[in-house]
Backbone as CSV, one residue per row, in Angstrom:
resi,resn,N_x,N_y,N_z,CA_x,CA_y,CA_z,C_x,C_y,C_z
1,UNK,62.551,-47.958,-39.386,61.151,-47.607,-39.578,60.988,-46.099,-39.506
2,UNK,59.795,-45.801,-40.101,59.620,-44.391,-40.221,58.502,-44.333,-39.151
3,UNK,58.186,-42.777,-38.497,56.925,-42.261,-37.817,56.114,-42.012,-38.946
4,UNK,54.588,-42.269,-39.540,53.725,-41.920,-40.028,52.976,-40.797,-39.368
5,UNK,52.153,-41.906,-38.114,51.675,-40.170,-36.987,52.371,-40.664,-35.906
6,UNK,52.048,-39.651,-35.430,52.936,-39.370,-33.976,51.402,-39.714,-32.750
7,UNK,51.849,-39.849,-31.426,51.013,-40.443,-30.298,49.833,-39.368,-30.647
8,UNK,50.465,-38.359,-30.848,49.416,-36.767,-30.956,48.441,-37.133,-31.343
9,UNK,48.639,-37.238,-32.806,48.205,-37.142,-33.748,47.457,-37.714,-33.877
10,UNK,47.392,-38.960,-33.359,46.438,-40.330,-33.249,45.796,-39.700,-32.415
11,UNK,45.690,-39.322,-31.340,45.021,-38.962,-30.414,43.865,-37.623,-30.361
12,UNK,44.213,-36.818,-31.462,43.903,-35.955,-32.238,42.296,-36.557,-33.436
13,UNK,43.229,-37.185,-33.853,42.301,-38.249,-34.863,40.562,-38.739,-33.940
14,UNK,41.669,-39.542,-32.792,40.544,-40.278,-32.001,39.512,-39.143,-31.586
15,UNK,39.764,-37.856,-30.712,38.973,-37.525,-30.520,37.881,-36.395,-31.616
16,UNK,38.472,-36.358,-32.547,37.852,-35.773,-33.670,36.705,-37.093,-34.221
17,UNK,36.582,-38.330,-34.290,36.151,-39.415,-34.524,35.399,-39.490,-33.571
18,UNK,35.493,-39.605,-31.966,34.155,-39.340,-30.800,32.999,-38.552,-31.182
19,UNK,33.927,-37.107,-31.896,33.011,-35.972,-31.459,31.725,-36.368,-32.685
20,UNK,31.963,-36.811,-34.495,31.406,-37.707,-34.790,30.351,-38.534,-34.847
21,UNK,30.610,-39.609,-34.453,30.301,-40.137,-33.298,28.997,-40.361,-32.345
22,UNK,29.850,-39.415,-31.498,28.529,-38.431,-30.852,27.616,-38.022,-31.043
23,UNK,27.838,-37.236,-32.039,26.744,-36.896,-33.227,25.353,-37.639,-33.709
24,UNK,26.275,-38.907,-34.101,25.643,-39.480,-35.124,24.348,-40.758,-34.069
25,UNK,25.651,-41.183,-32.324,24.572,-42.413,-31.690,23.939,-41.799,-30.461
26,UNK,24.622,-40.514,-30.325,23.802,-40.096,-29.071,22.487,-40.912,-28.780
27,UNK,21.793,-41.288,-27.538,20.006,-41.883,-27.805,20.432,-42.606,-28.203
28,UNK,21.046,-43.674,-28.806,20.965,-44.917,-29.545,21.205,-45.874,-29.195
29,UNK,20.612,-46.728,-29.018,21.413,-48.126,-28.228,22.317,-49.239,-29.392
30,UNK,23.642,-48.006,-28.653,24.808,-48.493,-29.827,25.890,-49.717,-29.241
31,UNK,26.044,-50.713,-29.866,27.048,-51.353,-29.676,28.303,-51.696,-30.448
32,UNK,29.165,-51.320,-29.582,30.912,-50.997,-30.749,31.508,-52.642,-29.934
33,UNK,31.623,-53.029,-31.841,32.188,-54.511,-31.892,33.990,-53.891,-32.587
34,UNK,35.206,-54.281,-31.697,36.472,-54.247,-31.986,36.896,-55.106,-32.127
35,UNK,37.530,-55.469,-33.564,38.341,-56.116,-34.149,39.768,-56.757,-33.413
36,UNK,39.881,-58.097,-33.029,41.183,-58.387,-32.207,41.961,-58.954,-33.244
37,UNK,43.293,-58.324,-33.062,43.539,-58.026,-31.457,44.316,-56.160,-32.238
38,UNK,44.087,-55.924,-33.294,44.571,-54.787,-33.696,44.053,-53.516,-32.975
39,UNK,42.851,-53.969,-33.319,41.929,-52.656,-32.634,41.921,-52.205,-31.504
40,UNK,42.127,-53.483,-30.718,42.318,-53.054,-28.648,42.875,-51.716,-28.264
41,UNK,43.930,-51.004,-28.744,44.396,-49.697,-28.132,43.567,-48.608,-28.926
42,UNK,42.557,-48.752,-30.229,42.186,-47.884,-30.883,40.602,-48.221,-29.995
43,UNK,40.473,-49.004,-29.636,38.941,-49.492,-29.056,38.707,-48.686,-27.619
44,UNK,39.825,-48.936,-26.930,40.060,-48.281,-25.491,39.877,-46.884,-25.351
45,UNK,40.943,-46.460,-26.066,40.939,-45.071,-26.323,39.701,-43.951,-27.111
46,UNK,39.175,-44.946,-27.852,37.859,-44.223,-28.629,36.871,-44.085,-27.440
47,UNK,36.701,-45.482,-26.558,35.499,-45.686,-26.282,35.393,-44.831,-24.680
48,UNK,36.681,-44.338,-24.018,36.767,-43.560,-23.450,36.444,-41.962,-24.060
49,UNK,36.106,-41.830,-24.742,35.950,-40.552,-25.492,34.687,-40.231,-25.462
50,UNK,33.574,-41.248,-25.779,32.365,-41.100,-25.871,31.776,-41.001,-24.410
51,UNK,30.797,-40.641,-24.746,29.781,-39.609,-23.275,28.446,-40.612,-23.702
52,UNK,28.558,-41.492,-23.933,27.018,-42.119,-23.982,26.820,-43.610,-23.191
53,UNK,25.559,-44.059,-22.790,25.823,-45.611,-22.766,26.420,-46.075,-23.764
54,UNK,27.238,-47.240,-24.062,27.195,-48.335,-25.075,27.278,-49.819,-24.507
55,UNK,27.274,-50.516,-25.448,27.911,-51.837,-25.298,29.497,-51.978,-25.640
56,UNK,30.149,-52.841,-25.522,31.432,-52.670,-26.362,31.455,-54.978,-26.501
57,UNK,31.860,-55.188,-27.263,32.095,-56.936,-28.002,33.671,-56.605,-28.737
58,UNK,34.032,-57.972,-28.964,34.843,-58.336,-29.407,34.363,-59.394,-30.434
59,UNK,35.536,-59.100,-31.676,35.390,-60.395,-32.615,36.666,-60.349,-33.052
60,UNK,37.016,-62.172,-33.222,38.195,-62.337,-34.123,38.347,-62.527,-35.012
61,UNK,38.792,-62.239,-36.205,38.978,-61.906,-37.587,40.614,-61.651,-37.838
62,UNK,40.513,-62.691,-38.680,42.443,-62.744,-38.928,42.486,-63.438,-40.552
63,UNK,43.409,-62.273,-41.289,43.327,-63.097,-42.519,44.854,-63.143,-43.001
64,UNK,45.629,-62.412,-41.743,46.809,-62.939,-42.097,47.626,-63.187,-40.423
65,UNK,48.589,-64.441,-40.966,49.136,-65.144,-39.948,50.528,-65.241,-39.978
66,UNK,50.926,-65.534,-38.817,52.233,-65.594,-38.247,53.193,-64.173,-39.669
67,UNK,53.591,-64.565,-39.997,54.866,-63.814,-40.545,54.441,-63.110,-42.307
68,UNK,53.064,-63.616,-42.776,52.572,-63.046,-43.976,51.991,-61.692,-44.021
69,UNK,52.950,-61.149,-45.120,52.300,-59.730,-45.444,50.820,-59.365,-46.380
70,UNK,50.897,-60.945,-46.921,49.983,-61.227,-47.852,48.380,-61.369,-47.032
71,UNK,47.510,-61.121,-47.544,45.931,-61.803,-46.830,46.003,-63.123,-47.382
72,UNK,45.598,-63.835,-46.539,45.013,-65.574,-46.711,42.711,-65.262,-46.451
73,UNK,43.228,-66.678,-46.257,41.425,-66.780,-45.949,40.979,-66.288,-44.549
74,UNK,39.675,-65.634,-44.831,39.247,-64.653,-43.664,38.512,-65.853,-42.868
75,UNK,39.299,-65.881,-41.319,38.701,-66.386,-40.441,37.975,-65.800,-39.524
76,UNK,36.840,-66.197,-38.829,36.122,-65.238,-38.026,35.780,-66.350,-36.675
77,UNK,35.532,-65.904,-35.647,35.096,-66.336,-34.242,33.988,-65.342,-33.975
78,UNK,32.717,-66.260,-34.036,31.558,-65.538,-33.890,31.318,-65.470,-32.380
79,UNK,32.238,-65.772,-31.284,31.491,-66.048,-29.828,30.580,-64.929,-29.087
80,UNK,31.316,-63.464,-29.193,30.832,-62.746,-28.771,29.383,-61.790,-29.589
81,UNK,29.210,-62.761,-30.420,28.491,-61.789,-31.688,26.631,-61.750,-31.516
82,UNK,26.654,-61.742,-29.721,24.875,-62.321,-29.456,24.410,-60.881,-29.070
83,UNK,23.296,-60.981,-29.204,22.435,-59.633,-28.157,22.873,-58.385,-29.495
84,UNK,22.710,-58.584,-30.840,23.044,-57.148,-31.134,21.674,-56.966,-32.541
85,UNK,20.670,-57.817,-32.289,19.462,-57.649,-32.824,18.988,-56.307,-32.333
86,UNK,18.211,-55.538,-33.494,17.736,-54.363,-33.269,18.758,-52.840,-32.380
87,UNK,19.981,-53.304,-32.207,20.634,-52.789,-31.976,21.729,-51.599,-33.450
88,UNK,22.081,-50.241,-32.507,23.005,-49.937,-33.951,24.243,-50.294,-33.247
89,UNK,25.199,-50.984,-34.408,25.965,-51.607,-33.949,27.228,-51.047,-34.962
90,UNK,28.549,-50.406,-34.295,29.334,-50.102,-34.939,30.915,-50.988,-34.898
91,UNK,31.017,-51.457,-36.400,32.429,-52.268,-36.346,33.643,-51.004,-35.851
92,UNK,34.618,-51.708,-35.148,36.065,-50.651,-35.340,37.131,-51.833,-35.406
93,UNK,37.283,-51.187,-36.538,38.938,-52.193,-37.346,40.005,-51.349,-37.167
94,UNK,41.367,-51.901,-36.827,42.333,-50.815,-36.918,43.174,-50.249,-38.619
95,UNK,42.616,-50.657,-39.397,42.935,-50.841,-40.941,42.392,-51.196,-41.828
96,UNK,41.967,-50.656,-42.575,41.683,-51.067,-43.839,41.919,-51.083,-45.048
97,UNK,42.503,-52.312,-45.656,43.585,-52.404,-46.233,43.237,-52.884,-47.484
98,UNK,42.565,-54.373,-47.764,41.859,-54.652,-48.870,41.377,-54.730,-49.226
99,UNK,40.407,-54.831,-47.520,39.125,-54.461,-47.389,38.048,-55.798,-47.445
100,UNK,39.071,-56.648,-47.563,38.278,-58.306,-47.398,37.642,-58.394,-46.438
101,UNK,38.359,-58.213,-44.988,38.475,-58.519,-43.564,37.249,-57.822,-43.299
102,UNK,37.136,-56.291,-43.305,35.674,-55.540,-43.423,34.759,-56.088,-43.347
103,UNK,34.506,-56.121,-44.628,33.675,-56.771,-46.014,32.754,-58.378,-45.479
104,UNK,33.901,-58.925,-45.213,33.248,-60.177,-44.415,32.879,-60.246,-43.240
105,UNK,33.156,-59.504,-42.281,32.582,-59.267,-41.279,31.454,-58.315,-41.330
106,UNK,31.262,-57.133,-42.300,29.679,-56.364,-41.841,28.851,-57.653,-42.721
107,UNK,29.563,-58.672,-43.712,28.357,-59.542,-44.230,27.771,-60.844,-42.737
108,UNK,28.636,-60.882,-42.212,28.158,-61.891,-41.252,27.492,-61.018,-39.549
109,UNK,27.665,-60.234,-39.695,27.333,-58.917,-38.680,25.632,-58.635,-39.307
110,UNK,25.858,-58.555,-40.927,24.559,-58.208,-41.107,22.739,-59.135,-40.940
111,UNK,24.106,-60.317,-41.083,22.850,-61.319,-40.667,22.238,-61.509,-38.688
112,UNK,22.940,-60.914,-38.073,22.255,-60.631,-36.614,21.441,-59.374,-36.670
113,UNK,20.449,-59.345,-38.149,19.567,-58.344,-37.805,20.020,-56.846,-36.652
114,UNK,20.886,-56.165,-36.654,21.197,-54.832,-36.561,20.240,-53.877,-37.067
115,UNK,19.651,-53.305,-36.024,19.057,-51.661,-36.314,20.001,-51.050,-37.626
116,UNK,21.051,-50.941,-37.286,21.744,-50.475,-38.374,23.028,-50.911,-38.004
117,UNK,24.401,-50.992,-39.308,25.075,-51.696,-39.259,26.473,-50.694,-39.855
118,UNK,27.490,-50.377,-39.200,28.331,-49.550,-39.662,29.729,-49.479,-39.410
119,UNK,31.096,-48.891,-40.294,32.016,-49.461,-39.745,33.018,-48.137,-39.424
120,UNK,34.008,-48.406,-38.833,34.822,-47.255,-38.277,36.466,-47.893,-38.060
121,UNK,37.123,-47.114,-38.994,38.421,-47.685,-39.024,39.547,-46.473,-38.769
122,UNK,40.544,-46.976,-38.066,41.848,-45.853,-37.653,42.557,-45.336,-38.949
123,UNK,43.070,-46.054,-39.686,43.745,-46.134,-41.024,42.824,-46.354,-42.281
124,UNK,43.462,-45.480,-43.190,42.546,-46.249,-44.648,43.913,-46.168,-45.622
125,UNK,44.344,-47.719,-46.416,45.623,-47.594,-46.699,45.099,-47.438,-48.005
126,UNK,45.520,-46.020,-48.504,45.047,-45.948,-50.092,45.986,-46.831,-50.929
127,UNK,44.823,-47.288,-52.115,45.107,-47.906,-53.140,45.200,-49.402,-53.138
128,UNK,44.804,-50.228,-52.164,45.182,-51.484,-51.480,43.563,-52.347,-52.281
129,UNK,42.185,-51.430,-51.938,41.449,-52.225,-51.860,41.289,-53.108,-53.345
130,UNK,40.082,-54.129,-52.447,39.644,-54.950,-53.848,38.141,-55.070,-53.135
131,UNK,37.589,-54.267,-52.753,36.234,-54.290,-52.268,35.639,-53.116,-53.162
132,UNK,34.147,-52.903,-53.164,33.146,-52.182,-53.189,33.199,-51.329,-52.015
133,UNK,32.882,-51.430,-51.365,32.160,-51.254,-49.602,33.849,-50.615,-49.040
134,UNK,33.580,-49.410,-48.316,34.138,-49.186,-47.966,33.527,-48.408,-46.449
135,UNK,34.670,-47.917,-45.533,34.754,-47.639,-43.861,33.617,-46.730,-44.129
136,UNK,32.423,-46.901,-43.295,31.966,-45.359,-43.093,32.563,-44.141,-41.924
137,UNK,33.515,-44.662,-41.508,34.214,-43.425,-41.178,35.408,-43.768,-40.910
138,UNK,36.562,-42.554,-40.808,37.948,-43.236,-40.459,38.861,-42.167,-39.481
139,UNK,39.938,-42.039,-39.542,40.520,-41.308,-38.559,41.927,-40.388,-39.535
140,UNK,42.368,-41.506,-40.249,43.539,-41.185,-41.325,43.704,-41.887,-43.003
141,UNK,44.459,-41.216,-43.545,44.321,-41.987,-44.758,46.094,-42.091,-44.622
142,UNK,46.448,-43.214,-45.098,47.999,-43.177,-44.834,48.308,-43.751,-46.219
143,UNK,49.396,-43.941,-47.015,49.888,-44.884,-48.240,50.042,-46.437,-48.145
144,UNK,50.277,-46.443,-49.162,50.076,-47.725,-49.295,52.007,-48.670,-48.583
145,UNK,51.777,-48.941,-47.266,53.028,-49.207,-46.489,52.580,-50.069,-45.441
146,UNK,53.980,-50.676,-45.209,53.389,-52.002,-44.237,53.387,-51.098,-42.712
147,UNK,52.438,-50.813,-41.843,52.692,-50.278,-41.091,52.329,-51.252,-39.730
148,UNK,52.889,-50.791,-38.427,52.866,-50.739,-37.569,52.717,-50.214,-36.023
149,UNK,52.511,-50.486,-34.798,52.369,-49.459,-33.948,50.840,-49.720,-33.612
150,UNK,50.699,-48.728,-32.707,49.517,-48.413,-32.240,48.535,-49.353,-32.247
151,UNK,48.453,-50.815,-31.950,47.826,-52.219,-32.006,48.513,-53.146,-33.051
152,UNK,49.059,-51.845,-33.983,49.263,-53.388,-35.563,50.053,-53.923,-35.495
153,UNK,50.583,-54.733,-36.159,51.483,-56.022,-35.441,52.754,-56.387,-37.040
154,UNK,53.766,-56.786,-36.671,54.711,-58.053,-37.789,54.996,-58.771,-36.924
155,UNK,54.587,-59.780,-37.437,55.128,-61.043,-36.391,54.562,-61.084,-34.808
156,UNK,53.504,-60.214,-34.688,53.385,-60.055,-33.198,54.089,-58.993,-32.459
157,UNK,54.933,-58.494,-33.157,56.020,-57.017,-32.347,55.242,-55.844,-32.748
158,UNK,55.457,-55.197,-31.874,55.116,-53.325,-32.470,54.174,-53.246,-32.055
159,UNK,52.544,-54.019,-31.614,51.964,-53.465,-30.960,52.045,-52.300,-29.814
160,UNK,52.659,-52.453,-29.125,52.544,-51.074,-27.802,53.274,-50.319,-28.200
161,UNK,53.520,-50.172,-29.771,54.219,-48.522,-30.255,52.802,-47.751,-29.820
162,UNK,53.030,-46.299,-29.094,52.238,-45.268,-29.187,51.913,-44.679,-30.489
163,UNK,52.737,-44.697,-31.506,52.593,-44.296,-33.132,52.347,-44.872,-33.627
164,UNK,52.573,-44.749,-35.167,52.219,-45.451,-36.281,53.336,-45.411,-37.214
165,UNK,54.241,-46.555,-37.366,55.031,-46.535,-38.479,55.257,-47.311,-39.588
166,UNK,55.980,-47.079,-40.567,56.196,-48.203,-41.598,56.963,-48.545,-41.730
167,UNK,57.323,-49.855,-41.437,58.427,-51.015,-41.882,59.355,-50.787,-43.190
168,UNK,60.292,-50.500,-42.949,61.234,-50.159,-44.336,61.532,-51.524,-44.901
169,UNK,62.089,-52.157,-45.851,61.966,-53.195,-46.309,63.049,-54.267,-45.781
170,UNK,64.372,-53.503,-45.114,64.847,-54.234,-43.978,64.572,-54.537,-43.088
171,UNK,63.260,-53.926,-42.840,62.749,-54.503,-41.090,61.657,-55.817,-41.191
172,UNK,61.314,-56.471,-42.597,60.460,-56.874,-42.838,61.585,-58.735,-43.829
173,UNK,61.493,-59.331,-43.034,62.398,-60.526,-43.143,61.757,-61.680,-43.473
């Protein structure tokens, strides 16, 4: 596998993305919904960054399983998805890739009536999508590569990489 970014760099990213951010919910009664289970180390780390109240939720959204590089059908677990009426409410995905996964979640996000409704992703893998709608904000733009690290997963491995790398085509079985 290759390094894409380095721990830095990400970390660099993240807090350039707070400052942002900041900006944009200061005053706001914002709630940041993270994508499981990719997002968890990009969720932690962001949400330590910010200087404001928030909320923070979880949702599950998985459109690919066990060992596929491919997307299947977007599943979602609405459990945590209450209390965010009249609220601004910001998605964080760790990727965005085809942009399905997104896509279907700010459409079912949009129906809990949100003050406003917006999304925030670590990665943007150029050239992948098949959406309209794209991140309103991101951290990196990386190529089009199977990557890993820093929450993302093959098979479940590579999460607790501190980086971000891509799977060379031998590492991918």
């Amino acid at each position: 596998m290759k390094i894409l970014l380095s721990e830095a760099e990400i970390q660099r990213g993240i807090v350039d993305l707070a400052r942002r951010l900041d900006a944009e919910y200061r005053g706001k009664p914002l709630t940041v919904l993270g994508v499981l289970t990719g997002s968890l180390i990009f969720l932690a780390d962001l949400i330590r960054r910010l200087d404001f109240p928030l909320r923070v939720g979880l949702v599950h959204a998985s459109s690919y399983r066990g060992a596929a590089t491919l997307p299947g059908t977007l599943e979602i677990s609405e459990t945590s998805l209450r209390d965010l009426e009249g609220r601004d409410v910001l998605l964080l995905d760790d990727i965005f890739d085809t942009g399905q996964t997104l896509v279907g979640l700010l459409e079912r996000l949009e129906k809990k009536r949100p003050r406003s409704l917006r999304s925030a992703v670590l990665l943007w893998k150029e050239g992948r999508q098949r959406v309209e709608r794209t991140p309103d904000f991101h951290c990196f733009r990386i190529p089009d590569e199977f990557v890993v690290g820093y929450g993302l997963d093959y098979r479940d491995d590579y999460r607790h990489l501190p980086y971000v790398a891509a799977l060379e085509a031998a590492d991918i079985g």
